[in-house]
C-alpha positions in Angstrom: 118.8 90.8 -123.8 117.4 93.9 -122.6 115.8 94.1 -119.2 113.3 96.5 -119.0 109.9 94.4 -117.8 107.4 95.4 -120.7 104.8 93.3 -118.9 104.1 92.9 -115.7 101.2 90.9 -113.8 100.8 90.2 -110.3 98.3 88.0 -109.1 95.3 88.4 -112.1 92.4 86.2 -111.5 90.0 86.3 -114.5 86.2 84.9 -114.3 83.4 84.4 -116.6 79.8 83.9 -116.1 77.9 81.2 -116.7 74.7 80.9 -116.4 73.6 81.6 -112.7 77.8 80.6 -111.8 81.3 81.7 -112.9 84.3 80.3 -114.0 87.7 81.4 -113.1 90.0 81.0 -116.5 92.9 82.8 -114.4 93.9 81.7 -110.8 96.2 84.4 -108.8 98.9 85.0 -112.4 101.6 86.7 -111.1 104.7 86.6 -113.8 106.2 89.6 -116.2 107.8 89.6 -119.5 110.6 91.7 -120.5 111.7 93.5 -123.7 112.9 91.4 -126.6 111.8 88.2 -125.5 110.4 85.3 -127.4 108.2 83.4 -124.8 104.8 81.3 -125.3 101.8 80.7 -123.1 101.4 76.9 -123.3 99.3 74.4 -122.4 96.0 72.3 -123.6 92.5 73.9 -123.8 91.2 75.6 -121.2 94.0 75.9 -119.1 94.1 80.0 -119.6 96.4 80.6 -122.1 94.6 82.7 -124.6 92.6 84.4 -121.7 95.7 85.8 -120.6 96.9 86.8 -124.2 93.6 88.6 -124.8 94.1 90.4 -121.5 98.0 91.1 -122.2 96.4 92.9 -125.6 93.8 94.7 -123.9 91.5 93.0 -125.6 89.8 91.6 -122.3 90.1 93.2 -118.7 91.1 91.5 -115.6 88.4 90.5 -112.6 91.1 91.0 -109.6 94.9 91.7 -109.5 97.0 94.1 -112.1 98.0 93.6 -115.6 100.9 96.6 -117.0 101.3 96.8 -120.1 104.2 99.2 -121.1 103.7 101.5 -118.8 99.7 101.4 -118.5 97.5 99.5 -116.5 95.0 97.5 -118.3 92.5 97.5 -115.4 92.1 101.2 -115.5 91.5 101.9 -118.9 88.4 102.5 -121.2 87.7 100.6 -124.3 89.2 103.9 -126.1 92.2 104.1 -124.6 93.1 100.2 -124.7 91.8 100.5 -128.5 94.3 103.3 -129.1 96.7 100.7 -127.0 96.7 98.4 -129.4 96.2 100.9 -132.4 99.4 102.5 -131.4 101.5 99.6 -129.8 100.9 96.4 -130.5 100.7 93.3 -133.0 98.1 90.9 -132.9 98.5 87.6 -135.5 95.8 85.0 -135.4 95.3 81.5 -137.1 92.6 82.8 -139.2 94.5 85.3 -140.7 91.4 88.2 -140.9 92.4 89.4 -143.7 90.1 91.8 -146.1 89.6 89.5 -148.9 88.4 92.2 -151.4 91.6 94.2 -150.8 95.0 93.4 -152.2 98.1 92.3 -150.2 99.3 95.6 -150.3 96.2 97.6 -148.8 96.1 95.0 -146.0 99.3 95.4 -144.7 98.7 99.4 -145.1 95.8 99.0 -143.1 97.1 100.0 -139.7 99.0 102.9 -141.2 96.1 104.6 -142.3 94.5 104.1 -138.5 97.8 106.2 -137.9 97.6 108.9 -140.4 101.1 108.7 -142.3 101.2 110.4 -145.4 101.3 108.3 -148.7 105.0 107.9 -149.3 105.6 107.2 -146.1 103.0 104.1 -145.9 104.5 103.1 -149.4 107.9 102.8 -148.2 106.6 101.1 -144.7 104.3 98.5 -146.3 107.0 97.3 -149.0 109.7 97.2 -145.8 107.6 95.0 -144.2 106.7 92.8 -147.5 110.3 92.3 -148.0 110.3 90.7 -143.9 108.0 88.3 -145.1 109.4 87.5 -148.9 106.2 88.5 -150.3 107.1 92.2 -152.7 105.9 90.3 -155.3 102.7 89.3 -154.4 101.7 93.0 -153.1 99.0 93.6 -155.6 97.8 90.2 -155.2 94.6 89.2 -153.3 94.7 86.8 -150.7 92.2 84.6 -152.8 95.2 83.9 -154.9 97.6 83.2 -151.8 98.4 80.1 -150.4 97.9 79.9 -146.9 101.2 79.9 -145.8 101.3 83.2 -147.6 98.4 84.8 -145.9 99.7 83.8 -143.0 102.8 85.8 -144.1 101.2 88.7 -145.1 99.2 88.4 -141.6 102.3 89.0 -139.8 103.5 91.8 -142.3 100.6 93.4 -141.1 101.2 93.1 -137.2 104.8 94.4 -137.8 104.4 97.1 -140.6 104.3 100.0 -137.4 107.2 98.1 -135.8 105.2 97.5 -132.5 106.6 97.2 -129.3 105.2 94.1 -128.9 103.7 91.1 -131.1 100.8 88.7 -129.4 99.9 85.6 -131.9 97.4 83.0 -130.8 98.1 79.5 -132.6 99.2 81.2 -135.4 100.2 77.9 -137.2 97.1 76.0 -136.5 96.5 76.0 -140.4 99.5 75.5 -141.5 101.4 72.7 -142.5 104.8 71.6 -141.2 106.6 73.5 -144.1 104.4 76.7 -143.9 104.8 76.5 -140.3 108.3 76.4 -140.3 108.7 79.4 -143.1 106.4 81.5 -140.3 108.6 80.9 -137.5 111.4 81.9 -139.0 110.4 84.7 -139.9 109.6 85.6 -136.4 112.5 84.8 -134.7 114.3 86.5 -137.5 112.1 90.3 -136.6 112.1 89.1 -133.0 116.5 89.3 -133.2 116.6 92.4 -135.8 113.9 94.9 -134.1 114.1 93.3 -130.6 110.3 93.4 -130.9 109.0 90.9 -128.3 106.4 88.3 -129.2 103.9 86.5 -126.8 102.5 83.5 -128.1 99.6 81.6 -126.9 100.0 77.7 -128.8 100.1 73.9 -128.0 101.8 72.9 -131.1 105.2 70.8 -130.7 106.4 73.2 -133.7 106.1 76.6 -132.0 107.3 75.1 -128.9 109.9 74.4 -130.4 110.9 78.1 -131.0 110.2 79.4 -128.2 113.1 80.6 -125.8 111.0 81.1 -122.6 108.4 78.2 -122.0 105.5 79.6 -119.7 102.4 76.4 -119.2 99.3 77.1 -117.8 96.9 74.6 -116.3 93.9 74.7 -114.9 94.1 79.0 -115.2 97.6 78.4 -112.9 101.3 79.0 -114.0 102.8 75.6 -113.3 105.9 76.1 -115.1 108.2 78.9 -116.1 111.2 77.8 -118.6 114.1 79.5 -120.4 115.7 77.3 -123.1 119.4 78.2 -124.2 119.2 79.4 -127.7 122.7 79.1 -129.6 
């Protein structure tokens, strides 16, 4: 595996109002992540996980300590730059899919290319790449009305990789699924995680994804209370 630390966090504290109070979803974090790893944030409701996945992503900022995220400090930056962040760098993959219903397959896996300006050909050639990941080229001019949800799923993480991102954050991304979907999705994963060495970050409490995982990270109570590598053959 590579080492070069992608992520790094040292002692992140997170809090949310609440009425006249706070709460602290993230007590004193302080672990990083490296390039090419396929790690999960686990642990029941509550206990922080997908605070600190949304905050790895940009997509929330810490209350005390530092978050880096290749390179740049999530703390410091505006909502512009840590949307051009995630434009630029990263994957997201969620369990509700979000995917434009009145577009086809195709056109919502070229979605992110456009935000990047390649030229036609090249999003052509990008898209279908990343359709052929997922074993969906012949459902491209589909629309996801006429998908199964396993396959929307599929065409969810097509999506997050069709830029080849750094680095891939997915939030119960098998919630809907059932054991066989589930399975399909994982694989696939793992399968981009060894070919591109892109790294994925997940945020779960299913037995499934655990499963897959080949760093264990639980959270309770917004504390790290475990860290865990499993051998992977």
């Amino acid at each position: 595996m590579n080492n070069d630390i992608i992520i790094n966090i040292q002692q992140l504290v997170k809090r949310f109002p609440i009425g006249k109070g706070e709460f602290t979803a993230l007590k004193g974090i302080t672990t990083s992540f490296r390039k090419g790893e396929f790690a999960g944030l686990i642990g029941p409701s509550g206990s922080g996980k997908t605070t600190l996945l949304n905050i790895i992503g940009s997509l929330d900022m810490p209350s005390e300590g530092e978050v880096t995220v290749l390179d740049v400090s999530v703390g410091s930056l505006t909502a512009k730059q840590a949307a051009l962040l995630r434009k630029e760098k990263l994957g997201f993959i969620f369990q509700s899919y979000n995917l434009l219903q009145v577009h086809t397959v195709f056109e919502n896996v070229e979605f992110p290319l456009l935000l990047l300006h390649y030229n036609a050909s090249e999003r052509k050639k990008m898209v279908m790449e990343a359709l052929d990941w997922v074993g969906l080229t012949d459902k491209a001019q589909s629309k996801p009305s006429q998908l199964s949800g396993g396959e929307c799923q599929r065409v969810a993480i097509a999506r997050a990789m069709v830029k080849k991102p750094v680095l891939v954050l997915a939030d119960e991304p098998t919630a809907n699924l059932d054991a066989t979907n589930s399975h399909t999705i994982l694989r696939t994963m793992e399968k981009l995680n060894k070919e591109l060495q892109t790294t994925f970050i997940f945020a779960t409490h299913d037995e499934k994804v655990i499963s897959y995982l080949h760093r264990k990270v639980f959270l309770d109570d917004g504390y790290i209370v475990k860290d865990e590598w499993v051998k992977n053959d």
